[in-house]
C-alpha positions in Angstrom: 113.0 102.9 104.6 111.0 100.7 101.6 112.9 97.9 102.7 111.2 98.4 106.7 108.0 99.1 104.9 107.9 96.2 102.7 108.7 93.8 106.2 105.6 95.5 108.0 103.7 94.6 105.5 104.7 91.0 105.2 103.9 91.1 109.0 99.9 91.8 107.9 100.5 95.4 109.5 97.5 97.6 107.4 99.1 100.6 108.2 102.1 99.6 106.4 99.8 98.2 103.7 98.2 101.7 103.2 101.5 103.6 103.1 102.5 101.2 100.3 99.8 101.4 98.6 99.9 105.5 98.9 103.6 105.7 98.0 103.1 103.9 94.8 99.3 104.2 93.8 99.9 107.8 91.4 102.1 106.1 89.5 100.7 103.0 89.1 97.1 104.6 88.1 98.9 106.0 85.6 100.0 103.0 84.2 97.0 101.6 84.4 95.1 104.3 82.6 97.6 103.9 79.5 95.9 100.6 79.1 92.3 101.4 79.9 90.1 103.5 78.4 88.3 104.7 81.4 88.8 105.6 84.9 86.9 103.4 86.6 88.5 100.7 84.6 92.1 101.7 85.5 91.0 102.0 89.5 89.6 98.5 88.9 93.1 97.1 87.5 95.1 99.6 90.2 93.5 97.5 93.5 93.5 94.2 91.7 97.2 94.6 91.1 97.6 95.7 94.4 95.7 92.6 95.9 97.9 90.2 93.5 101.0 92.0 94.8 99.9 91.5 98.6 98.9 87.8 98.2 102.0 87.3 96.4 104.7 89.6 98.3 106.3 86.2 100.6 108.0 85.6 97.0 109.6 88.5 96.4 113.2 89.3 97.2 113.6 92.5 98.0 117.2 93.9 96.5 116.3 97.7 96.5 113.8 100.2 95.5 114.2 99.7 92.0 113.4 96.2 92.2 110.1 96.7 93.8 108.9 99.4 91.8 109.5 97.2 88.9 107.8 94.2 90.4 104.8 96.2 91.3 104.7 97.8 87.4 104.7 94.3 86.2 102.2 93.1 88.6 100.3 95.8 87.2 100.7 95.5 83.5 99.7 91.6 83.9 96.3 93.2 85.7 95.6 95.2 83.2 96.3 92.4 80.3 94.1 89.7 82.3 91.0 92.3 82.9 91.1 93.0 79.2 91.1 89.3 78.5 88.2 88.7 81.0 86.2 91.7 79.8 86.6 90.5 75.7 88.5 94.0 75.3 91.8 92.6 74.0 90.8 92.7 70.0 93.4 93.1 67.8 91.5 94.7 64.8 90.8 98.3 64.9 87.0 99.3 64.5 86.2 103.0 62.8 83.9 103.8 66.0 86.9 103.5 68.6 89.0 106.4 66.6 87.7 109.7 67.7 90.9 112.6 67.2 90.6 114.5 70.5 89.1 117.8 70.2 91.9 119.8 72.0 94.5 118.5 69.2 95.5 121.5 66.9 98.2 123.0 65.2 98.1 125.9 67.5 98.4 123.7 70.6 102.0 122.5 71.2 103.0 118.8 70.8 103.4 117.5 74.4 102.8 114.8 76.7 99.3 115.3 77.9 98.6 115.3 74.3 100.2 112.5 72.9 99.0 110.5 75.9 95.6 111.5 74.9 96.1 109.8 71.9 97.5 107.0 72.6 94.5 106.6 74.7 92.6 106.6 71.2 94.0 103.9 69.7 92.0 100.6 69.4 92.5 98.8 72.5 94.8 96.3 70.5 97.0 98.7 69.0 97.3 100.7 72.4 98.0 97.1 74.8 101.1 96.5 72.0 101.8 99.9 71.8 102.6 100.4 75.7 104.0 96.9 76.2 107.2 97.9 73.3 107.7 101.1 73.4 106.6 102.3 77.0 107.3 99.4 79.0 110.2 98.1 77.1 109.3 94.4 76.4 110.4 92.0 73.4 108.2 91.1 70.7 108.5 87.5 72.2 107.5 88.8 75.4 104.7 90.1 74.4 103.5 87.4 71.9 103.8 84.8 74.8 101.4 87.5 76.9 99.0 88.1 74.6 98.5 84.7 72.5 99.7 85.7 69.2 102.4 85.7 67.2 105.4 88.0 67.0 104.5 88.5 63.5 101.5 90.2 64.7 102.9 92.1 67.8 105.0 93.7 65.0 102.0 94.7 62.6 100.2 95.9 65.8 102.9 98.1 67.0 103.4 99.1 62.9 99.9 99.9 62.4 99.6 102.1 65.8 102.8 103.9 65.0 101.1 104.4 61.4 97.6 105.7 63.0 99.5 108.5 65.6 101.4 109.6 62.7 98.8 109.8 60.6 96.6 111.5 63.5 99.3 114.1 64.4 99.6 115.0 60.4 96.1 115.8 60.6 96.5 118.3 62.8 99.3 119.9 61.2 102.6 118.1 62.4 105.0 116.7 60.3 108.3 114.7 61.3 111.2 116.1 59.0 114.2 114.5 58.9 117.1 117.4 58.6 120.6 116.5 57.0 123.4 118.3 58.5 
């Protein structure tokens, strides 16, 4: 069924196009709001990634649904890296200003997703871009050195420091990582 869909659009068919873009876009705002700070932002990235994918779908080789969900998650990531580049947002230092703990984060509220994703959020936009590329997108150090401009050396003590600053965050308000020994 994908496979038919992706042909229509290759054929220019909008319809298609819009059932694509429909099939995929929940998922793919999502991603793109783990990189931005803001809505607007992340809506911004969503249907620039989704013009870069249309302009670019004659090169892709469709193998199976997998495939093109993964191509369109790439397509998405490298949005969201080149709107931060263009809008200066990419820094790599963490200023005091851009750490706010959310107010809904207490020891009487469980640990879950929404919450930890609400963090995440927080970090400084450097920390958070390294952050998602390692440990929620699943790429290399090198990968995302060669993406970013820097060095591996400093993908590491990005990813370091915003593991060090949701630790830190989640002790605050009251939860501690114990290791048992059985």
């Amino acid at each position: 069924m994908k496979k038919a869909l992706l042909e229509s659009c290759r054929q220019g068919n909008m319809f298609a196009q819009r059932q694509l873009v429909e099939l995929y876009s929940n998922r793919l705002y999502r991603l793109c709001l783990r990189y931005m700070r803001n809505e607007f932002d992340a809506e911004e990235v969503l249907m620039n990634g989704f013009l870069r994918f249309f302009e670019t779908l004659h090169s892709f080789e469709y193998r199976d649904d997998n495939g093109l969900e993964a191509w369109l998650k790439r397509i998405m990531v490298n949005a969201a890296l080149m709107y931060l580049r263009k809008t200066k947002n990419l820094s790599l230092l963490m200023h005091e200003e851009d750490v706010i703990i959310p107010e809904n984060a207490t020891v009487e509220s469980q640990l879950n997703s929404e919450m930890i994703y609400s963090l995440i959020l927080q970090l400084p936009t450097g920390y958070r871009t390294v952050f998602n590329l390692y440990v929620i997108e699943g790429y290399s150090h090198a990968e995302i050195a060669e993406q970013l401009g820097i060095s591996e050396n400093t993908s590491k003590s990005q990813l370091s420091r915003a593991r060090a600053l949701l630790q830190s965050w989640l002790i605050k308000q009251g939860y501690e990582h114990t290791t048992r020994r059985y």
